[in-house]
N, C-alpha and C positions, 0 to 999 in steps of 0.2 A: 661660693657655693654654686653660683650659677656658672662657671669657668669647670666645675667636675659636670653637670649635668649636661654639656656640650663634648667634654671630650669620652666621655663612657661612650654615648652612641659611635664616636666618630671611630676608638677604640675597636669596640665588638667589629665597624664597618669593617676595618683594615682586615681581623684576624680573618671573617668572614672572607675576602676576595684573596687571602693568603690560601685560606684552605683550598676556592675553589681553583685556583689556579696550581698547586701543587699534588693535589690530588683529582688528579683526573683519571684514574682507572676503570672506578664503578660508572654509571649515570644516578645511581641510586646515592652516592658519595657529594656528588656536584649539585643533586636536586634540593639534596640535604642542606647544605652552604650557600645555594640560592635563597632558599627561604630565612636562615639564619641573617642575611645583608640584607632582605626586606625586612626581617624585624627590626634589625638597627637603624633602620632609615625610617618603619613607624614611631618607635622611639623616639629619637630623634624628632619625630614631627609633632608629636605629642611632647614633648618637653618644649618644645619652639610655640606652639598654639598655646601653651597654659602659662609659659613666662610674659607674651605679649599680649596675652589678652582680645586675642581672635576666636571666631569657630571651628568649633571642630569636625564641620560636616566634611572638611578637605579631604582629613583620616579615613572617615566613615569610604570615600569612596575609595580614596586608597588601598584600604582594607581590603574591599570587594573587589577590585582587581589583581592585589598578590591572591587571593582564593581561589581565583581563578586561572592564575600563571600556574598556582599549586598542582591544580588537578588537570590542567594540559599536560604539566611536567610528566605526570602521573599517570596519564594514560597516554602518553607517545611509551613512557617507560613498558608498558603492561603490554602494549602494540611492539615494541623492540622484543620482550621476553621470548613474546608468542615466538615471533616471525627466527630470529635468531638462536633463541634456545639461554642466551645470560642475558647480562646487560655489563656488559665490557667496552665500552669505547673502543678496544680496536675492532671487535668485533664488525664494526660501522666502516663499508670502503666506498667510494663513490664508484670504483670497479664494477663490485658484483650489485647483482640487483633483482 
């Protein structure tokens, strides 16, 4: 039992960096699949803190740092819209500026 509840997160990890690396058109696509591999890897830490019997304050800050990657994600995207007009990754050139 405890051999499924290591490989589900490790699972989700993989599909999660399959999507973000093969879908990369949107930003709103890859922001999506970023948070999805931080779920797996909270999972993941919460399944590893509750089999050995440690605390779980690790998560707690965990947490509040993916929240936080969340909503930079979230408004560099809102800052791309404005400025660019979609949010297309080619849209993005080191050229123009």
């Amino acid at each position: 039992m405890l051999n499924l509840f290591i490989t589900l997160p490790l699972f989700m990890f993989f599909v999660g960096t399959w999507i973000y690396i093969s879908k990369r058109k949107h930003l709103m696509n890859m922001l999506i699949s970023l948070e999805y591999i931080v779920l797996s890897i909270f999972l993941l830490l919460i399944l590893m803190t509750f089999t050995l019997g440690l605390e779980t304050y690790v998560s707690l800050v965990f947490l509040v740092a993916s929240v936080c990657e969340g909503s930079l994600g979230v408004g560099m995207m809102v800052g791309m819209v404005r400025s660019h007009g979609s949010d297309y990754i080619s849209s993005l050139s080191a050229l123009k500026c």
